[in-house]
VOPAGU-2260 file (C-alpha; in pm, 1 decimal, decimal comma):
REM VOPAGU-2260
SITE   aa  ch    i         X         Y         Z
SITE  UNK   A    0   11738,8   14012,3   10105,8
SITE  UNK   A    1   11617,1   13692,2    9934,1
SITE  UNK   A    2   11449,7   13387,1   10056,0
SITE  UNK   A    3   11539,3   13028,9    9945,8
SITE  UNK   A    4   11230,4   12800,7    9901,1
SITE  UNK   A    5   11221,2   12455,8    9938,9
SITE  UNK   A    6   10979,6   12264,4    9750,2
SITE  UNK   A    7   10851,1   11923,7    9811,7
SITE  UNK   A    8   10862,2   11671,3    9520,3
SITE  UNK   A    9   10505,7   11613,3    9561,8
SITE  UNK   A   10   10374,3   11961,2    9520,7
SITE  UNK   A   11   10643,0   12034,5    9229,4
SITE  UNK   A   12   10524,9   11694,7    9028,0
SITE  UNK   A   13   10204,8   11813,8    8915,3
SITE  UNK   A   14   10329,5   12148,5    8802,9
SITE  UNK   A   15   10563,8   11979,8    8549,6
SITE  UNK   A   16   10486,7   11970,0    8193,5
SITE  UNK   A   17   10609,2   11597,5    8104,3
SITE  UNK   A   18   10411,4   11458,5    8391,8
SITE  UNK   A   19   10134,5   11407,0    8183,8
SITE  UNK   A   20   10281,5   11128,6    8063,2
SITE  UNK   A   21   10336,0   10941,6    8363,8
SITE  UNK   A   22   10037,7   10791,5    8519,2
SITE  UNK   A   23   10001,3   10992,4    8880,8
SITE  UNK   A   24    9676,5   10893,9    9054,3
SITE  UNK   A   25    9531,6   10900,4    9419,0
SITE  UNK   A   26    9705,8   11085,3    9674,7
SITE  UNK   A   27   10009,3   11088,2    9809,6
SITE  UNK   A   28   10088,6   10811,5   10043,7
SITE  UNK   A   29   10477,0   10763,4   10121,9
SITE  UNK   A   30   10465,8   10948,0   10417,8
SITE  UNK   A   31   10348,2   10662,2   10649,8
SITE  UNK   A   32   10533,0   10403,7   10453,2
SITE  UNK   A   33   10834,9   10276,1   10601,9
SITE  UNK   A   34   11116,4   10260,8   10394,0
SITE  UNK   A   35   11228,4    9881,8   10297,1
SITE  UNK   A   36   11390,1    9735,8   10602,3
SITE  UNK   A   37   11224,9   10026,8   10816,1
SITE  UNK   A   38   10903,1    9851,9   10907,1
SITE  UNK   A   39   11000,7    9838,3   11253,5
SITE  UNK   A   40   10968,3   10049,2   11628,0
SITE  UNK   A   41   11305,3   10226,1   11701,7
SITE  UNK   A   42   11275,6   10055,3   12072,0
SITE  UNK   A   43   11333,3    9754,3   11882,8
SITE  UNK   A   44   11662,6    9777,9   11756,4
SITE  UNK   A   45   11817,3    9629,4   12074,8
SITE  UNK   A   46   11620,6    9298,9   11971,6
SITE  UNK   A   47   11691,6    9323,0   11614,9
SITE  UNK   A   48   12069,7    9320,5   11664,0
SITE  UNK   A   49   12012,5    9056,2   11903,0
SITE  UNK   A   50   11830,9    8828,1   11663,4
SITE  UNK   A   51   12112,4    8895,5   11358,0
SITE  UNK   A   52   12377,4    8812,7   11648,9
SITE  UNK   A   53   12148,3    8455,2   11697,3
SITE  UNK   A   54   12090,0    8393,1   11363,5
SITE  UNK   A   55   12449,5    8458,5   11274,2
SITE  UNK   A   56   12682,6    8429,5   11529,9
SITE  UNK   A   57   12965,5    8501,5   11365,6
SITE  UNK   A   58   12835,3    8863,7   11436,9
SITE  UNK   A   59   13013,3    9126,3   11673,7
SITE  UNK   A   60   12767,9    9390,7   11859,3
SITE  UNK   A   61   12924,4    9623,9   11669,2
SITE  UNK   A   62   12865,6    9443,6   11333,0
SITE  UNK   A   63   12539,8    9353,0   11396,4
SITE  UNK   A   64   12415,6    9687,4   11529,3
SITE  UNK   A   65   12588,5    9868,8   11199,1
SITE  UNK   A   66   12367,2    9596,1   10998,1
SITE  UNK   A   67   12109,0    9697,6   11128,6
SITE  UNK   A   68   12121,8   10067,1   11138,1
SITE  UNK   A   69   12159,4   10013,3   10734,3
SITE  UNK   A   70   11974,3    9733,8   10680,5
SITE  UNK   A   71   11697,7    9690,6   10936,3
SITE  UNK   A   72   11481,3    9396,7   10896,8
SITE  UNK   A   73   11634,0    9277,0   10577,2
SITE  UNK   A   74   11989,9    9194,3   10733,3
SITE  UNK   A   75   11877,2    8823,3   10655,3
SITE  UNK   A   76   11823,1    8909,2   10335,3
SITE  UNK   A   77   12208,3    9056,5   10282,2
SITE  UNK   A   78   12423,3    8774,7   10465,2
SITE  UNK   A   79   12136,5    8523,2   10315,5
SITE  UNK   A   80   12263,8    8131,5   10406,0
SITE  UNK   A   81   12579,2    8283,7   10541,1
SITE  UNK   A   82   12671,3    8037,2   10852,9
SITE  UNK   A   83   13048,7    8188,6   10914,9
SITE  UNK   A   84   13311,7    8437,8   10822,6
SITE  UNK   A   85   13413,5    8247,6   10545,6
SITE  UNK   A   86   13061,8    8196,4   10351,3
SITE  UNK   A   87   13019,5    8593,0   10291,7
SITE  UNK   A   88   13298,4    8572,7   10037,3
SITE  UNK   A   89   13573,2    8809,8    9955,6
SITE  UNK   A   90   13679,8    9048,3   10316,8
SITE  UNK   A   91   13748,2    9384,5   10147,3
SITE  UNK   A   92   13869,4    9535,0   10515,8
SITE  UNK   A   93   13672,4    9650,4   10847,9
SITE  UNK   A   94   13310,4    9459,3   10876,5
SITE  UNK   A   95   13281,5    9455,2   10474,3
SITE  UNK   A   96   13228,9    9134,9   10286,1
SITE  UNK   A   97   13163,4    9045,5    9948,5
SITE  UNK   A   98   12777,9    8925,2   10049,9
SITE  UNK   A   99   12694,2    9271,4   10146,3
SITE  UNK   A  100   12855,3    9420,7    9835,0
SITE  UNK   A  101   12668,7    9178,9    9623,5
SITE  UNK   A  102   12313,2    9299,6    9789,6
SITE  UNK   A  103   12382,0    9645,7    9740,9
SITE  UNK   A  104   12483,8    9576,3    9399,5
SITE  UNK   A  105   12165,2    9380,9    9344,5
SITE  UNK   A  106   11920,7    9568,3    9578,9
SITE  UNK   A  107   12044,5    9915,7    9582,9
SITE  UNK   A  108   12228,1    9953,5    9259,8
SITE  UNK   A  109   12547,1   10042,7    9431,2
SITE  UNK   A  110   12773,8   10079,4    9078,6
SITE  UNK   A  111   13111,9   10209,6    9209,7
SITE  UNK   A  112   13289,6   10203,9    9566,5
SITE  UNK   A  113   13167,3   10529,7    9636,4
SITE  UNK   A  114   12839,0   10434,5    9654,6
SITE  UNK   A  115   12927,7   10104,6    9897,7
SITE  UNK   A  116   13170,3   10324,1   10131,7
SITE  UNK   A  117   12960,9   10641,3   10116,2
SITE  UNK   A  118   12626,3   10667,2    9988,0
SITE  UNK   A  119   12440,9   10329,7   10157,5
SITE  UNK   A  120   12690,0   10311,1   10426,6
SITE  UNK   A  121   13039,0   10490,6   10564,8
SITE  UNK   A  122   13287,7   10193,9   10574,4
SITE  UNK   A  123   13504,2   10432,5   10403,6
SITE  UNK   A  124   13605,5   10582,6   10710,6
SITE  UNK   A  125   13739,0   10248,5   10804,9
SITE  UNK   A  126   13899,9   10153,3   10496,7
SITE  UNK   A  127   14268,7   10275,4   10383,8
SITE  UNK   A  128   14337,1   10389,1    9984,5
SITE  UNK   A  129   14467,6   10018,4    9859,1
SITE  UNK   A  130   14142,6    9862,0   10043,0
SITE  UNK   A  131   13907,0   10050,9    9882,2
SITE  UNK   A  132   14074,1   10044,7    9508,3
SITE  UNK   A  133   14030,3    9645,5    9571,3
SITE  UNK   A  134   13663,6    9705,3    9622,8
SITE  UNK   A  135   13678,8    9937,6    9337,9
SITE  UNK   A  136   13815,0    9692,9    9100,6
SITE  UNK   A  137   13554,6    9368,4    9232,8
SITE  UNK   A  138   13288,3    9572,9    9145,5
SITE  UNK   A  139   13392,9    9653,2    8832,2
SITE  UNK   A  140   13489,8    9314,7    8708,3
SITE  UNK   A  141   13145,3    9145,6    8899,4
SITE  UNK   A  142   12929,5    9400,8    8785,0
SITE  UNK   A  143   12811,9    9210,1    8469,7
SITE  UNK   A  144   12821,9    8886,3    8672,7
SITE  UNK   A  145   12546,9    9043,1    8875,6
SITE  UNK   A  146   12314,2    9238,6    8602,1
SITE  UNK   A  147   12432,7    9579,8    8700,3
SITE  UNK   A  148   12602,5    9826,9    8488,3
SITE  UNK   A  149   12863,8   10000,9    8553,0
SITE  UNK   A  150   12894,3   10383,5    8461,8
């Protein structure tokens, strides 16, 4: 019978040989850091959907609450000056516009439609074949536009 073992990052980092090279000091401290958007209560949510639905009323619920379940705090910071449907750019199908592509491109180096539809969020359950080969193709011909590099 055999055991799997899972081992944290942070005791495995020291252990490596190459680490030397890297400068590692202090202890660890991600634990109580919220992640970027995360620096909130979860009994807030209610309010933070309500606020993106203010801010931007062009907003469903539903929208807005998917926002910010992915975005948190920093859903300003993907629609930006957006003030209607037709300021967040190219509609690539469901709640998906070209703003929010642009900020994961940008923010979380989102290089393929994969990584928009199923990595930072799952759109792709919402979007048919032709759809997402669209978004495919924008983010191939933008991604030099926008300083990212496509693999």
């Amino acid at each position: 019978m055999s055991s799997a073992v899972r081992l944290r990052p942070i005791d495995v980092l020291p252990k490596l040989r190459w680490t030397r090279f890297l400068s590692i000091s202090g202890k660890p401290w991600t634990a109580g850091v919220p992640l970027p958007g995360g620096d909130f209560d979860v009994t807030e949510v209610d309010k933070l959907v309500a606020d993106a639905r203010n801010t931007f009323s062009f907003l469903t619920e539903r929208w807005a609450r998917r926002l910010v379940r992915s975005y948190g705090t920093e859903v300003s910071d993907v629609l930006g000056e957006a003030k209607n449907l037709s300021s967040l750019g190219k509609h690539f199908g469901a709640d998906l516009y070209q703003v929010e592509v642009e900020w994961l491109m940008k923010n979380e180096y989102a290089q393929c439609s994969e990584d928009v539809l199923w990595r930072r969020t799952k759109i792709g359950l919402r979007l048919n074949d032709q759809q997402i080969s669209v978004l495919d193709d924008w983010i191939k011909e933008n991604s030099i536009s926008l300083s990212v590099s496509v693999i």
